[in-house]
Residue, then its C-alpha position, 0 to 999 in steps of 0.5 A: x268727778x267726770x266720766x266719759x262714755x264713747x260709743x261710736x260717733x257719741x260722746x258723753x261728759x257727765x258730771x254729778x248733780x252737785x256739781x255743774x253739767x254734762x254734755x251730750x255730744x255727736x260728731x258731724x255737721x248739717x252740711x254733711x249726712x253720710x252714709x253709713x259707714x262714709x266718717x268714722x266719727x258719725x253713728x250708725x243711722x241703726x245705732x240707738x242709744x238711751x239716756x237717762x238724765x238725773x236732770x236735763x238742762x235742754x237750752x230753750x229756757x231757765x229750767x231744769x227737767x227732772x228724770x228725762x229720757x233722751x232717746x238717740x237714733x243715730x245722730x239724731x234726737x228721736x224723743x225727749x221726756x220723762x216717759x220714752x219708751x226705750x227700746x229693745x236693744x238699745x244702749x242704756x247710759x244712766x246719768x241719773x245722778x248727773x246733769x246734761x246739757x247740749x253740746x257748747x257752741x263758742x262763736x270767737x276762738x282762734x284754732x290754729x297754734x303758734x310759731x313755725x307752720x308745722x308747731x300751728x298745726x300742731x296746736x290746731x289739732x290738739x286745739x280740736x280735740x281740747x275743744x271737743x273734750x271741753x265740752x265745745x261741740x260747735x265752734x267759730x274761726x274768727x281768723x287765720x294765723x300768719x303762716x297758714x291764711x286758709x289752714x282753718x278752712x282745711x282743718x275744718x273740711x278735715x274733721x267734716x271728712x273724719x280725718x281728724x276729732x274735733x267739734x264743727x267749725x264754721x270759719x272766717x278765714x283771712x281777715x279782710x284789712x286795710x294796709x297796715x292796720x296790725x301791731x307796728x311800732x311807729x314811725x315805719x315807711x309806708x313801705x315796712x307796712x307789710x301785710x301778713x298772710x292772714x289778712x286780705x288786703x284792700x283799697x277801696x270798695x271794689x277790692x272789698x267785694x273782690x275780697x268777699x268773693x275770694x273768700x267764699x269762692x276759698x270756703x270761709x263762712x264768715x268775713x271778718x274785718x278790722x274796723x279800726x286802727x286799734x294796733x296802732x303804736x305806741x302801743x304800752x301794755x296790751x291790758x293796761x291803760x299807759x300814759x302817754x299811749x295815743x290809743x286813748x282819748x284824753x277826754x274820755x279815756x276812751x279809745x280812739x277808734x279810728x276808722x281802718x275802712x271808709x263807709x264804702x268799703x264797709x257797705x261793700x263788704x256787709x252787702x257782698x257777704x249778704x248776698x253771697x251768704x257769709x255772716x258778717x263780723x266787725x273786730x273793733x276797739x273804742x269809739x267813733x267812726x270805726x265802731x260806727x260804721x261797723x254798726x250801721x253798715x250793718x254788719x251782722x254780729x259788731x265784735x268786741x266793741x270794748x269802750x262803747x260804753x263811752x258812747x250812749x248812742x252807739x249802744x242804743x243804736x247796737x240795742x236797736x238793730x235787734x241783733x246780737x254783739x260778741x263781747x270777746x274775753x280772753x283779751x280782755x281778761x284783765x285790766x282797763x279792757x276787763x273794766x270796759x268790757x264789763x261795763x258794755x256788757x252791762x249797758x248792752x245786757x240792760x237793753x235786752x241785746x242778745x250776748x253769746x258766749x265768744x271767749x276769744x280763746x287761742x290755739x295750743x297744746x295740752x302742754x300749753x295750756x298746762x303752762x301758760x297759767x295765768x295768776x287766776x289758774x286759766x290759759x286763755x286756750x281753746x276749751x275754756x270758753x266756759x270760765x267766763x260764765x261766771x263773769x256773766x253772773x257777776x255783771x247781771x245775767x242768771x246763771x241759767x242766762x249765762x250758760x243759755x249763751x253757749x246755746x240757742x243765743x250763739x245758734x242764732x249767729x251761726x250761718x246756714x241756719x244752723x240753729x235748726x239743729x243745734x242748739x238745744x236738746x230736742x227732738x230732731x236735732x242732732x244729739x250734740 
């Protein structure tokens, strides 16, 4: 049983001790501290607001607290403990028979809808709001849809500036690629190989760096790229292992990872998203040079990595460097990606690798994710990053390990040092 309680920029998702969470969430972002009155969604710096938590699941351990105060002033945490003292005047919410939690943070979604331009916006402000209301306060674009390369930018200035509902963003943008690295069913002329609109294409590494400053020049907050050739055909099912599909390697069963870059265009683009201050990210299938010049250029978050399982070295290496990977789920929700992807998680978790929460989850509609249930009951649309906690707990992790994914060990990936503020619950962070 829920209920909900929305008092200015302050939302609140409560569910019964005997049941899973709650989250305490407020709207806005570190990039912005209006004034009040400047965004409809943001509380009024005189606005304080007191909650009481049956227990509070703060983010920065293992543990549950027991009968906590989380005093609120504004969008700010003031204090956190069992003894606050709450002050006169002050909005009371009494969650003493419910547990809070921080506000989720996902760092792999993919917001917009899809079909005709009008139908992806559609889907991404629907998208927002099924976000926000799945308890999903922080999230990250990992790329465009076809039409609309820079409509992820737009959409998150436009929840910034209060035009619309929706959790904070940070943004990749288009997707840096090489010519023709996307679905294509072979043979095709070089000339067929047409790139679509979310993808910035480039030859050799003087255009990768002129592609990294177009995106930040553009506002994205990440540069993500294609490391490898995984789209291309034949193809088979997309969850299944067919015979016959060339992705593979017979010796192995692993896939072929072939490199979409050259080390210098991976270098180039790793060093000017360094120095212009994008947080790196590699998309990447199988094993071999693609995986590993993701890994050694460095950039600064490997994704996916599915069949690294194959290569000991490459998952030493990963462990080595210190930082985290996003393993994606929602496509590889099933089948051979499932298994492999469950098996890296394993390999990488046993190294002590940090693992946030990155669902991979894609924009729609309320009416799209009613409808577009798999056999399971998910949809794989955006708010239900959280089913895949429960995978998390299968492969190794505790549950407090698996849902710790969603706070600190995903604010540590985010750029501008965002986990200063979000994350957790404690004093002078905002109350999401």
């Amino acid at each position: 049983m829920s209920r909900k309680s929305s008092l200015g920029m302050l939302l609140v998702w409560a569910i019964t001790i005997s049941g899973t969470a709650a989250d305490l969430s407020a709207q806005g972002g570190p990039w912005a501290e209006p004034s009040d009155g400047a965004h409809p969604y943001f509380a009024s710096s005189e606005q304080v607001i007191a909650i009481r938590a049956g227990q509070l699941f703060d983010g920065t351990g293992n543990q549950y607290a027991q009968n906590q105060i989380i005093l609120i002033r504004g969008q700010d945490i003031a204090e956190v403990g069992p003894n606050v003292n709450i002050p006169s005047g002050a909005t009371v919410i009494d969650l003493s028979d419910a547990t809070v939690l921080p506000g989720m943070i996902d760092t792999h979604v993919h917001m917009m809808g899809f079909g005709s331009p009008a139908s992806q916006w559609i889907g991404g402000v629907q998208s927002a709001e099924m976000a926000l209301h799945s308890g999903f306060t922080t999230v990250v674009d990992q790329g465009s849809r076809e039409d609309l390369p820079w409509a992820t930018v737009e959409l998150r200035n436009a929840i910034m500036d209060g035009r619309l509902l929706g959790p904070r963003m940070q943004v990749a943008g288009p997707v840096v690629n090489p010519r023709g690295n996307f679905p294509a069913q072979l043979p095709l002329g070089y000339n067929d190989l047409e790139i679509p609109g979310d993808r910035l294409e480039i030859q050799g590494p003087d255009a990768a760096r002129h592609a990294v400053r177009l995106l930040k020049v553009m506002g994205a907050d990440w540069v993500k790229v294609y490391s490898t050739w995984d789209n291309v055909a034949p193809r088979g099912d997309m969850f299944e292992h067919y015979p016959g599909d060339t992705r593979y390697l017979p010796d192995t069963d692993a896939m072929a990872g072939l490199p979409a870059l050259t080390d210098e265009e991976f270098e180039a683009i790793a060093d000017e998203a360094r120095r212009l201050g994008l947080v790196s990210t590699c998309h990447t299938y199988g094993i071999g040079e693609g995986a590993w010049g993701c890994v050694q250029a460095p950039f600064d978050v490997p994704m996916h990595m599915m069949d690294a399982d194959h290569d000991p070295a490459l998952i030493q290496e990963m462990a080595n460097r210190g930082t985290s990977v996003q393993l994606s789920w929602n496509d590889a929700w099933t089948g051979r990606r499932n298994v492999s992807t469950r098996a890296v998680f394993r390999d990488l978790l046993a190294r002590g690798v940090p693992l946030p929460l990155g669902s991979a989850t894609q924009g729609g509609t309320w009416t799209d994710r009613e409808t577009n249930r798999r056999p399971d009951g998910t949809s794989g649309v955006i708010g239900e990053g959280a089913n895949v906690f429960p995978i998390f707990v299968e492969e190794g992790m505790t549950p407090a390990q698996a849902i710790n994914t969603a706070f600190m060990v995903a604010a540590n990936d985010l750029n501008y040092n965002w986990a200063a503020r979000l994350g957790s619950v404690e004093a002078g962070k905002l109350a999401d």
